[in-house]
C-alpha positions in Angstrom: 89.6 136.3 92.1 87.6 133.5 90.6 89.1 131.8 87.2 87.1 132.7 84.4 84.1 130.8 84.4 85.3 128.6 87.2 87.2 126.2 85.1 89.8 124.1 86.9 92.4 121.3 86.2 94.4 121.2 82.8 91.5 123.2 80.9 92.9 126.4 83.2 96.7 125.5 83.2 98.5 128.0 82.0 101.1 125.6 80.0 98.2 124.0 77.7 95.5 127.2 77.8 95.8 129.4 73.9 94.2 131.5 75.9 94.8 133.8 79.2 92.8 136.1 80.7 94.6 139.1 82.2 93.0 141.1 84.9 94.2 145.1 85.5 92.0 146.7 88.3 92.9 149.6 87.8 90.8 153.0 88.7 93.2 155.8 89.1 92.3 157.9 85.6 88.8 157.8 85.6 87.0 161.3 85.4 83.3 160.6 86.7 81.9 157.3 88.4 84.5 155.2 90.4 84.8 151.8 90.8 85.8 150.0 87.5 89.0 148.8 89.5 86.1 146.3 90.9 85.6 144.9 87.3 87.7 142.6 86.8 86.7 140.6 89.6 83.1 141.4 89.0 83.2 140.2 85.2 85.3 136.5 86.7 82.5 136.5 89.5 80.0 136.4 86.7 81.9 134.1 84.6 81.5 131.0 86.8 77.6 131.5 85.7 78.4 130.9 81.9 77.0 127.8 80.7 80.3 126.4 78.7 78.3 125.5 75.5 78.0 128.3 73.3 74.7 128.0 71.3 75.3 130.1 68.3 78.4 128.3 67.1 77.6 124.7 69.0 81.1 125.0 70.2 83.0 124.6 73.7 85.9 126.9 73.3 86.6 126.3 77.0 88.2 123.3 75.7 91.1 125.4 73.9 92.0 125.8 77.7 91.6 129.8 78.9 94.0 130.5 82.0 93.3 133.6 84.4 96.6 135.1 85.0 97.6 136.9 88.4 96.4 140.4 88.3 98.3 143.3 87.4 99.1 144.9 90.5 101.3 148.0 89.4 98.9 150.7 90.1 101.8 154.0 91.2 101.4 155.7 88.6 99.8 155.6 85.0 102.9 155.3 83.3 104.0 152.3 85.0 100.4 150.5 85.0 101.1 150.9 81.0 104.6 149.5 81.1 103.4 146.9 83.4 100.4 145.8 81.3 102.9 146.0 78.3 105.2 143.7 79.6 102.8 141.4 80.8 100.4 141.4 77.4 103.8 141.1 75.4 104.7 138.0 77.4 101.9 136.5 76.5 102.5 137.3 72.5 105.9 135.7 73.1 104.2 132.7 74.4 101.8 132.3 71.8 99.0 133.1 74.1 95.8 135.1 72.9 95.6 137.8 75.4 92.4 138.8 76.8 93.2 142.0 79.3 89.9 142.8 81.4 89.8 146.6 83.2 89.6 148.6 84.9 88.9 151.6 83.3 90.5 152.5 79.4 93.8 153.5 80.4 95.0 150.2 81.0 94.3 149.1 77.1 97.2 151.5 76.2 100.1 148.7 77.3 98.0 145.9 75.8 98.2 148.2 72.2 101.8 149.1 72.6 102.7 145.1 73.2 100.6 144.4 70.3 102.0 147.0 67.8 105.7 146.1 68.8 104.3 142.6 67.7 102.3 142.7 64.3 103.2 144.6 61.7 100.2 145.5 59.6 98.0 146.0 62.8 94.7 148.3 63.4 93.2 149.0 66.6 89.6 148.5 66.6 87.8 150.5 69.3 84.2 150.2 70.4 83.3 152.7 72.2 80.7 155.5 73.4 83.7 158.2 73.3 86.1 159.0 71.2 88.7 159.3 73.9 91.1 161.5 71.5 92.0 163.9 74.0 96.1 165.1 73.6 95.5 165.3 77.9 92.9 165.2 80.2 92.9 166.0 83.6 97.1 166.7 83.5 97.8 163.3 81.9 98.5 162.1 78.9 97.6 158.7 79.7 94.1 158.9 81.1 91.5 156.9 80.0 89.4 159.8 77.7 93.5 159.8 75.5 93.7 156.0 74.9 92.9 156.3 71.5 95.2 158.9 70.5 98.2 157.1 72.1 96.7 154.2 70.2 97.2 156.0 66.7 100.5 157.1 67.5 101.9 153.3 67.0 99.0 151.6 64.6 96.0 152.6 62.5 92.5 153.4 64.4 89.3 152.7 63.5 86.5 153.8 66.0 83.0 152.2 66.3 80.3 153.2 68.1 81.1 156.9 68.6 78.1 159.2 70.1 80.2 161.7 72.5 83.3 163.9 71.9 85.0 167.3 72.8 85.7 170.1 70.1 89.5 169.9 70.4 88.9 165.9 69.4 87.2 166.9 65.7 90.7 167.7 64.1 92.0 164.5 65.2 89.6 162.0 63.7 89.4 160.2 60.6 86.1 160.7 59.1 86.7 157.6 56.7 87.3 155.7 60.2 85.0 156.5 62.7 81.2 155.1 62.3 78.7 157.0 64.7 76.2 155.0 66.7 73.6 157.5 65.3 74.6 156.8 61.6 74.8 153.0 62.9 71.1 153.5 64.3 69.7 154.4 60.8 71.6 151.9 58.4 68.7 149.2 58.4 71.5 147.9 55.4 74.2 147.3 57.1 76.7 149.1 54.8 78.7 150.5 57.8 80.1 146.7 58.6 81.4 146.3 55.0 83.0 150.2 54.8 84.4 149.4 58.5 85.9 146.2 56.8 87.4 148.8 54.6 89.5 150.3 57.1 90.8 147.1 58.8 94.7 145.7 57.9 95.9 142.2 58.2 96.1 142.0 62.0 93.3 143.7 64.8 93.6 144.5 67.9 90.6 144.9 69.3 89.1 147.5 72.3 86.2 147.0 73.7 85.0 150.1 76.3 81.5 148.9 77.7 79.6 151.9 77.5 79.6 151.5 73.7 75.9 149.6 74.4 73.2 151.1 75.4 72.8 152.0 78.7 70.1 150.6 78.9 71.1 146.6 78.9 75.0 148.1 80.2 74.6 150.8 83.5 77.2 150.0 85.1 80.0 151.8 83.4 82.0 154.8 84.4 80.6 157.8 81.3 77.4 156.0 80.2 76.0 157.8 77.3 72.6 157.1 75.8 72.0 155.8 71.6 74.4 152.8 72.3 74.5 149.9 70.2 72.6 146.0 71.2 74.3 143.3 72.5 73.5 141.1 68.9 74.2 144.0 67.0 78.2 143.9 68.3 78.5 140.2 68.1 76.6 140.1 64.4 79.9 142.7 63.7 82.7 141.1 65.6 82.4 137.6 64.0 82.7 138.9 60.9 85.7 140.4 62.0 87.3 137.6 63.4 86.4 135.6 60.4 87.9 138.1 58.0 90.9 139.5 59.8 93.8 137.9 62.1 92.5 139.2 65.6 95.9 139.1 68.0 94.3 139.6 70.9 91.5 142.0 72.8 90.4 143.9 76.2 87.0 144.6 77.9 87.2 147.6 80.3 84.8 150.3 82.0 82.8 147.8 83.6 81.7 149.9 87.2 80.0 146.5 89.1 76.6 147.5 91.1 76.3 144.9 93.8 72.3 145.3 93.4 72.3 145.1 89.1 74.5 142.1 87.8 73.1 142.2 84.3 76.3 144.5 83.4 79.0 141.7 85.2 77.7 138.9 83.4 76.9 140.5 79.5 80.8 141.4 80.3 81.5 137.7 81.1 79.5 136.5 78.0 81.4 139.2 75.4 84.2 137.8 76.9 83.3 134.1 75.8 81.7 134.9 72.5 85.2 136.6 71.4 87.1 134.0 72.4 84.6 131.3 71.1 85.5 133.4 67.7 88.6 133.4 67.7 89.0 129.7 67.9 86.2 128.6 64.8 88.3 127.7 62.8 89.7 124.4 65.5 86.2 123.3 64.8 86.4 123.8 60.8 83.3 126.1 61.3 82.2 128.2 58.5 
């Protein structure tokens, strides 16, 4: 696999990077389209494309050093992908690292939670998301990718974004003072939903990003796309204000299903990826 966006020399060594990027290609849960086990090495493919100047923030956060670790390779069974990507993501805490895990499909953000929640006291997981993916079992495991979310509230707080699909049996496990629905996200020309998600957040985030949260249309090539997703700006004009308000430990992109003839989805992965980290790391450039 490529390093992410095909930096070399001491701004990808490990010992100086803050931050590491973590792939887990890793396929084995998913229910409908196949292939997200490709993504990680779609999404570093299309990182070597990023231009390293970021222009909303007039920042290089390439220069904070971002290693890309060896991938995790653990792929037997679902509950030792999760205790591998735990013990992995929690040796980067250990380090003082910022962890960025890339899927793979959802499943293997359930390790990256459980390392995070053993870490930070205080701690919410943010999930953006097309689905609410609070399923007890699916498909004869607990730890597919449509439960990640309720092992997720099992050791922190949840908050869910993006929400436009979900099964009957999920609608007694939601909070309703915690979930925002893209259609109710659609129709707030305000913005009141950022300030009421704010609401919900603790101290420390951990953040999970599932692709087919945007719309199909600019994202295809994910494993359940549903329509009524949110824009590209729209997320960002929401996560920096998270980052800027809250302490965010760490975060994962999964879901991303590569087509070899439509790289529009592998590269808006690689740029998500960028932006997050470029705000996580203001603050070194006593932004505002």
């Amino acid at each position: 696999m490529e390093n992410f966006a095909g930096l070399t020399g001491k701004y990808a060594d490990y010992d100086s990077a803050k931050i590491v990027v973590l792939p887990v290609p890793y396929d084995a849960t998913s229910s409908w389209i196949h292939g997200s086990e490709k993504g990680p090495e779609a999404l570093l493919e299309a990182s070597v494309q990023l231009e390293w100047y970021d222009t909303e923030t007039q920042t290089e956060v390439y220069k904070q050093g971002i290693h890309t670790a060896a991938a995790v390779t653990e792929m037997e069974t679902p509950e030792s992908l999760c205790a591998a990507v735990e013990q992995r993501v929690g040796d980067l805490f250990d380090a003082s690292k910022f962890p960025v895990t890339i899927g793979g499909n959802h499943t293997v953000s359930i390790g990256a939670i459980r390392a995070a929640a053993k870490r930070f006291k205080n701690l919410t997981v943010l999930q953006l998301d097309a689905h609410s993916d609070l399923r007890k079992s699916y498909e004869g495991s607990e730890l597919n990718h449509a439960c990640v979310m309720n092992q997720a509230k099992q050791v922190a707080a949840i908050t869910q974004v993006g929400i436009r699909s979900m099964c009957v049996e999920e609608t007694d496990s939601y909070d309703p003072s915690r979930i925002f629905f893209a259609r109710d996200i659609y129709f707030d020309h305000e913005n009141r939903w950022e300030l009421e998600a704010f609401d919900t957040l603790s101290e420390n985030v951990y953040l999970t990003i599932d692709l087919d949260v945007f719309d199909p249309a600019i994202v295809p090539s994910t494993g359940t796309p549903e329509p009524g997703g949110l824009q590209y700006f729209q997320v960002l004009h929401f996560l920096r204000r998270v980052f800027k308000r809250f302490n965010v430990v760490g975060f994962d992109v999964v879901e991303l299903c590569p087509n070899p003839n439509q790289k529009a989805s592998d590269y808006l992965a690689a740029r998500l990826s960028y932006e997050l980290m470029t705000y996580k790391f203001l603050k070194k450039y006593n932004q505002k």
